[in-house]
C-alpha positions in Angstrom: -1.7 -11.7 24.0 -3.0 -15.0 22.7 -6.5 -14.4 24.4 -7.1 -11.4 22.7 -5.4 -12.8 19.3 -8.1 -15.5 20.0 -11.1 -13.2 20.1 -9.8 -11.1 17.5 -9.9 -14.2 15.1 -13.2 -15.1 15.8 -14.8 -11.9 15.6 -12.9 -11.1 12.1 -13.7 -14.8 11.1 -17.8 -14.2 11.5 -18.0 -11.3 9.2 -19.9 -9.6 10.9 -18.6 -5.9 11.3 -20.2 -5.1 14.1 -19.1 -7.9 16.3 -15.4 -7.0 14.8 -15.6 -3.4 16.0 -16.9 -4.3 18.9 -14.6 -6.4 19.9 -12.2 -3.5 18.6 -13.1 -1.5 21.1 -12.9 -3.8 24.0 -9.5 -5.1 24.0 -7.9 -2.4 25.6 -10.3 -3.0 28.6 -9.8 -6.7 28.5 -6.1 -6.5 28.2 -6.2 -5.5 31.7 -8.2 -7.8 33.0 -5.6 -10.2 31.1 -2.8 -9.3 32.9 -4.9 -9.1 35.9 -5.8 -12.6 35.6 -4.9 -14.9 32.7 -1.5 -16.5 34.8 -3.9 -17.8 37.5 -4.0 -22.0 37.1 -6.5 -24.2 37.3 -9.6 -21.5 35.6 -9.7 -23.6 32.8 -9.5 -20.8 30.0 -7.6 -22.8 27.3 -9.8 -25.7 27.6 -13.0 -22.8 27.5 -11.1 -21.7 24.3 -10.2 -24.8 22.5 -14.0 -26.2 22.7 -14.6 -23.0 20.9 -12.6 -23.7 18.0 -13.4 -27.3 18.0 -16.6 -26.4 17.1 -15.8 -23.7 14.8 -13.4 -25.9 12.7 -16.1 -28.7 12.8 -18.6 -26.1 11.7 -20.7 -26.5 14.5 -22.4 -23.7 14.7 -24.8 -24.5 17.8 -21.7 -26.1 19.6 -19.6 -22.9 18.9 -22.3 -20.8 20.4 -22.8 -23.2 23.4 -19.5 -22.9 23.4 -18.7 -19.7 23.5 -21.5 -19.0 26.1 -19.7 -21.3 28.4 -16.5 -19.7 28.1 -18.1 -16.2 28.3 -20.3 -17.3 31.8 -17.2 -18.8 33.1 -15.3 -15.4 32.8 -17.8 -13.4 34.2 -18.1 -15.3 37.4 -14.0 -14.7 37.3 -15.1 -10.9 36.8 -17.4 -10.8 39.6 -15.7 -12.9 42.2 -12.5 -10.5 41.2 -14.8 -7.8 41.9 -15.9 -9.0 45.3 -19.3 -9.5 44.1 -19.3 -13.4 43.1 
């Protein structure tokens, strides 16, 4: 899945192994959110994930993170309202 190919990247791109395993260990649980979710239109996910690597191929590091913290608040509100608990 490109999502998770997308995560992957980033975590193996920071070098930092514990964000790598980490990450590692979580795609299995993701994956089914994924499926779960991911076709649903108008969430806005590929935008979330191209402002991300924008900023990483600008090497914008406080972008990326703002970035990324955007993407990752926006998927937990699709988490919890998923959930029933939004």
């Amino acid at each position: 899945m490109a999502d998770l190919a997308f995560h992957r990247a980033l975590a193996e791109a920071s070098h930092n192994s514990t964000l790598a395993g980490f990450q590692a260990r979580l795609e299995s649980l993701v994956a089914v959110w994924i499926r779960q979710n991911i076709r649903k239109p108008g969430e806005g996910k590929l935008a979330e994930h191209d402002a991300v690597l924008k900023a990483v191929r600008a090497q914008d590091a406080k972008g990326a993170r703002a970035a990324m913290h955007a993407h990752m608040d926006s998927a937990t509100r699709r988490l919890r309202a998923q959930l029933g608990r939004a």
